[in-house]
N, C-alpha and C positions, 0 to 999 in steps of 0.2 A: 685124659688130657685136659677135659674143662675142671675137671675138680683139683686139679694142682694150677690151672692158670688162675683160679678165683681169689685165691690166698694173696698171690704174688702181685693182681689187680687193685683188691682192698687196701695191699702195705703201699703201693701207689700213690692210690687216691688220696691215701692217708696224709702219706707225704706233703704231695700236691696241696694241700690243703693248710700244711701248718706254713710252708715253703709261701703261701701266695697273702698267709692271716699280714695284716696293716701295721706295718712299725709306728709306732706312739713316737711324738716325736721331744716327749720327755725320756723314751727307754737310749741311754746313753748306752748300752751295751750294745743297740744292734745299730742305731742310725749314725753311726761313727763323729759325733758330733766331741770335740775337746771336751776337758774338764780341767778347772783348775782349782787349783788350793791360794787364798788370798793373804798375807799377813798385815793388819795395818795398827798405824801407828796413832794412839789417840793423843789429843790434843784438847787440855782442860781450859774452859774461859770461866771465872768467877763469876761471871755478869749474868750467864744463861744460869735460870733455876732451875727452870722445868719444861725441858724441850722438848716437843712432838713433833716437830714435822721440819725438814728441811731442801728447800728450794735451793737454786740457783739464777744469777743473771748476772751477763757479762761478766765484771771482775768480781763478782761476790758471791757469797752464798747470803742467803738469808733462812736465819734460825724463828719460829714461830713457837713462843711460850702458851702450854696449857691455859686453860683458863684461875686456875689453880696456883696462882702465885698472889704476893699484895698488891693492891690494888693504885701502891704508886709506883709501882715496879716497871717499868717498859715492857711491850706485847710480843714485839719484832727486835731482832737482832741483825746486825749488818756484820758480814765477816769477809775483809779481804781473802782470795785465794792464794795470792804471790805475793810475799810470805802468807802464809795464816796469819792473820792477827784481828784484836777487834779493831772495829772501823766505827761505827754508831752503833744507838738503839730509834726504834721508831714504837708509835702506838700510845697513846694514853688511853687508861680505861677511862668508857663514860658512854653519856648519848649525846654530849652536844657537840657542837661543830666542832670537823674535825676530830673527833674521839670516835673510837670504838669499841662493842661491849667484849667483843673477843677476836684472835686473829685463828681465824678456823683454814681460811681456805688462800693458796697465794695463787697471781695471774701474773704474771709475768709484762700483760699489757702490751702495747702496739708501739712504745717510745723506747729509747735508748737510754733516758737518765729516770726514768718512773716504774714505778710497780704496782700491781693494786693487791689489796686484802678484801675477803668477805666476810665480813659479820656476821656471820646465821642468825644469832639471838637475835640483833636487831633488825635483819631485812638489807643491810646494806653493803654496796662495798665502795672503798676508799680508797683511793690515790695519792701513791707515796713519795716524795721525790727520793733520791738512789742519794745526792751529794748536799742538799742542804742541813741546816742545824737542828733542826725544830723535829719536833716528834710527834706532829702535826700532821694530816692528811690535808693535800693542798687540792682535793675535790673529791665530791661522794655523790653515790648514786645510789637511791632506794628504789625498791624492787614493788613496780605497780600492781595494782590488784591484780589483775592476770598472771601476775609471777609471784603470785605470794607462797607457794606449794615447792618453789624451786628450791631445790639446798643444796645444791653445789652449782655454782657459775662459772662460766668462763668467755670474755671478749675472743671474736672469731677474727678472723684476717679480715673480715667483711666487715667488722664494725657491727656485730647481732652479736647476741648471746646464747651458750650452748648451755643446757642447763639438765639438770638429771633432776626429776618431779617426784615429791612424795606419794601423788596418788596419780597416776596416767599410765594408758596403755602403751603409750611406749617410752621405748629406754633413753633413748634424748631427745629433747625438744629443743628449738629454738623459735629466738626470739627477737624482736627490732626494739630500740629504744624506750617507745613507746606500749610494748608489753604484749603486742598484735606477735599470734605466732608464725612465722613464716614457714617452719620447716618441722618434720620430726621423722626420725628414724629408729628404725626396728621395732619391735612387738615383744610383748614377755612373752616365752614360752610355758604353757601349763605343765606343773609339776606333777607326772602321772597318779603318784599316790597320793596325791592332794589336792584334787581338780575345785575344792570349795575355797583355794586362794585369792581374793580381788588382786587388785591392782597394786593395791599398799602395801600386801601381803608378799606377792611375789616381787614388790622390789627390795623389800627387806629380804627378800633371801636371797637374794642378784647383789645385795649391797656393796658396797668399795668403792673405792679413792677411782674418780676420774681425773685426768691429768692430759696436756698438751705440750707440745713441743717449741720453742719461741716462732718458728713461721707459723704457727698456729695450722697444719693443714693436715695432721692428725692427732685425732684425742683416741684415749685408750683409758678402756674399766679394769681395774683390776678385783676379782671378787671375794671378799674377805669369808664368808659364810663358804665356797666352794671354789674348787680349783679352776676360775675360769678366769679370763682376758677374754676382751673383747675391743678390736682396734677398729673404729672410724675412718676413714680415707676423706677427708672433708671433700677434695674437689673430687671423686666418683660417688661419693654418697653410699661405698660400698663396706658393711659391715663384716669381720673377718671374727671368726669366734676359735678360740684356743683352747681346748679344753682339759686338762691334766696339771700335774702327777697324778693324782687322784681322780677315774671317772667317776665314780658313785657317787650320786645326787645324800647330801648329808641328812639326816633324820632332822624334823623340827617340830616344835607341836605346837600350835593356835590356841590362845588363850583368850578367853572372852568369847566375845560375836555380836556382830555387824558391825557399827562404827568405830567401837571397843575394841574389837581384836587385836590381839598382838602376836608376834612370831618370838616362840621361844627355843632358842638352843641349849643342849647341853653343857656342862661347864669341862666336861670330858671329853666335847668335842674337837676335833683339832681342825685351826685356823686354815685358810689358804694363804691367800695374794694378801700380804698385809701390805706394800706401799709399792710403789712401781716409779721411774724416772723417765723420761722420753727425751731422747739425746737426738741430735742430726740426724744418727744415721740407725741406731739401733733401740730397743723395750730393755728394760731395763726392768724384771717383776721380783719384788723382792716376797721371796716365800718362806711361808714359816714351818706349818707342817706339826702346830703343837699345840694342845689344851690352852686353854684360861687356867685351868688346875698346873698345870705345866710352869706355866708362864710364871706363876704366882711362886711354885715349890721352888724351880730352878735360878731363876732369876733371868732368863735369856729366853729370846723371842725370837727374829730370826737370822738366820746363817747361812743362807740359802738366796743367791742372784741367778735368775734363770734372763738369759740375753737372747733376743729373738729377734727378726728383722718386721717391718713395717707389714710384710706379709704375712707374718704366724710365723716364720717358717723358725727352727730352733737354729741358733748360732752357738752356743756356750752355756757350760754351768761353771757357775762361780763358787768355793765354797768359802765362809769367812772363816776366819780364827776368831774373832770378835760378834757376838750379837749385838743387833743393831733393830732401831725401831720403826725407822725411816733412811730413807736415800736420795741422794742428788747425783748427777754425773755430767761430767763436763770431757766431751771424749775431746777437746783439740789439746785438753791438759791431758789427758788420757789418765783422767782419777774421778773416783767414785769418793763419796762424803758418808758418812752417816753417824748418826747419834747413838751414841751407845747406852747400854742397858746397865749398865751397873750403879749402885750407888751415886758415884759423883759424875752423874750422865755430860759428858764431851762430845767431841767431834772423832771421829776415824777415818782416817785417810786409807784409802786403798788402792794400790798403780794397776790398771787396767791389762791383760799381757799386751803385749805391745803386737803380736802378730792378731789378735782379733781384729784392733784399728783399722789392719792395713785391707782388708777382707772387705 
C-alpha cells in the first residue's frame, strides 16, 4: 500500500510545484495580458536629417538631431501633432550664449510654452521657448562642480535636479541649484560573476535612457545593456524594478584597470530597453531584442512596445509593422510617434487600441 501511494505522492508534489512556479509578467501565454499587432503610417519631413530621439509637449512633438549633421543645420525640431506638420527648428551649434554643442537630452520643464535641452559635451542645459522665432535658448544653466559627473538631468516638480552619475554608488541623485545634493536613491547591485566592478563599471552595465513624465512625479530607467526598468515613485521615494524578457544577466568583459577600465559587450550581443516614453497613465518601454551585428545587417532595431503601469505591473504588448529607434506617446490623442529606421528616417504614427486607454 505505501509502495504504490509514493508514486501517486511524487507526481503530486510534482504537480504542485510546477502549478505554484511564478508567472513572469512578460510570458503573455500564461499572465493573460492582450497583445497587439500595430500598423503605422510614416510621415517624411525634409528638414529632419538625423533624428534620434523624440519627445513630446502639449501640441508638439520635438524631434532632436544627432550630433552628426552641419553644423549650420538646426539641433531641435518642432512638429505640430494636429495635423502633422513642421512648425519650427530650435538650436544653434556652438558654446556661446545661447548655443548648444548638442541636443542629447530633452526636459519637458515646469512651464507650458518652454522646454529645456542638455548639452552633455558642454555641461549645460538650455531653455527653449515652444512659440518664439529665434533658435536661440532664452536661458541656460551649467552644471557646478558637484554635478560635473552628472549626464543625464532632469528639473523635479521641486525645482532640484534628478540626475543619473557616471561614478556613484547610487542610481539617482539629486540635487538643489546650487549643486548641494539633497537626496539619492537605490544602490547598484553587484554582478555576481563580476564582484571586481566599481561604481562606473556597474553603471555602464545598468546603463539607459532615464525619462519623466510632465508632472514630473515619476522617472523610469530603462536598460539598454539588459532587460530591466526600473520606476521611481518620486513622492514615496519607492524604487520598483522589472526585470524581463530576458532574466540572464548579459556576459561583458572589463578592459583595462583601475581608473582606465571599461566595460565591453559583444557586437552579437542583443540589446534590451532601447528607449521608453512615460504618458499620464501608463511605461511605454520600447524593446529591441537584437545585435549591434543585427542592427547593422538588417537595417531595423526595434518592434517591440511593452506597456506597463506605474507599478511594474504588465498591461500590453505592442508589436510594430515598422522599426523604429525612439518613441513618444501622447495617450489623450491616443498615438504613439516614433522615428523610423530606414533610409530616409520619418516620423510613424501609430493609434494606440483604444480599449487599453479606457483601462
Amino acid at each position: 500500500m505505501e509502495k504504490a501511494f509514493l508514486p501517486i505522492f511524487l507526481l503530486f508534489l510534482f504537480s504542485s510545484c510546477n502549478f505554484d512556479k511564478p508567472t513572469s509578467v512578460f510570458d503573455f501565454e500564461r499572465n493573460g495580458k492582450p497583445s497587439f499587432e500595430l500598423k503605422g503610417q510614416k510621415i517624411y519631413f525634409p528638414e529632419i536629417l538625423n533624428p534620434w530621439k523624440i519627445d513630446q509637449k502639449g501640441e508638439f512633438l520635438i524631434v532632436q538631431e544627432s550630433y552628426r549633421i552641419p553644423s549650420d543645420k538646426p539641433l531641435i525640431h518642432i512638429v505640430s501633432k494636429e495635423p502633422l506638420s513642421y512648425y519650427s527648428s530650435k538650436g544653434i551649434s556652438g558654446e556661446g550664449p545661447g548655443q548648444i554643442s548638442d541636443s542629447d537630452i530633452f526636459d519637458p520643464g515646469l512651464s507650458d510654452s518652454t522646454f529645456w535641452i542638455n548639452a552633455v559635451m558642454i555641461k549645460k542645459m538650455a531653455q527653449f521657448n515652444l512659440y518664439d522665432t529665434s533658435r536661440l535658448s532664452i536661458m541656460e544653466y551649467r552644471q557646478p562642480e558637484n554635478m560635473i559627473l552628472a549626464y543625464t538631468m532632469y528639473l523635479t516638480n521641486k525645482g532640484t535636479f534628478m540626475c543619473m552619475m557616471a561614478d556613484s554608488p547610487n542610481k539617482l541623485t539629486e540635487f538643489d541649484f546650487d549643486g548641494n545634493q539633497v537626496a539619492a536613491f537605490g544602490k547598484w547591485e553587484q554582478i555576481p560573476e563580476q564582484p571586481e566592478m566599481d561604481n562606473f563599471l556597474l553603471m555602464t552595465y545598468n546603463k539607459g535612457r532615464l525619462k519623466t513624465n510632465a508632472e514630473k512625479n515619476v522617472f523610469v530607467k530603462a536598460s539598454i545593456y539588459r532587460d530591466r526598468l526600473e520606476i521611481l515613485d518620486y513622492e514615496t521615494k519607492k524604487i520598483t524594478i522589472v526585470d524581463g524578457p530576458r532574466l540572464e544577466l548579459p556576459p561583458a568583459n572589463i578592459s583595462g584597470s583601475g581608473s582606465n577600465s571599461a566595460l565591453v559587450f559583444s557586437t552579437d550581443q542583443k540589446y534590451g530597453f532601447w528607449d521608453l516614453a512615460v504618458g499620464q497613465k501608463f511605461i511605454f518601454g520600447l524593446y529591441s531584442g537584437k545585435s549591434q551585428d543585427e542592427i547593422q545587417k538588417l537595417g531595423k532595431n526595434s518592434e517591440t512596445i511593452y506597456v506597463l503601469t506605474f507599478n511594474g505591473e504588465m498591461h500590453a504588448k505592442l508589436d510594430l509593422n515598422q522599426s523604429v529607434s525612439g518613441i513618444t506617446v501622447d495617450e489623450s490623442l491616443g498615438k504613439i510617434y516614433g522615428i523610423t529606421t530606414d533610409e530616409e528616417p520619418g516620423i510613424a504614427v501609430f493609434d494606440i487600441p483604444k480599449e487599453l486607454l479606457k483601462k
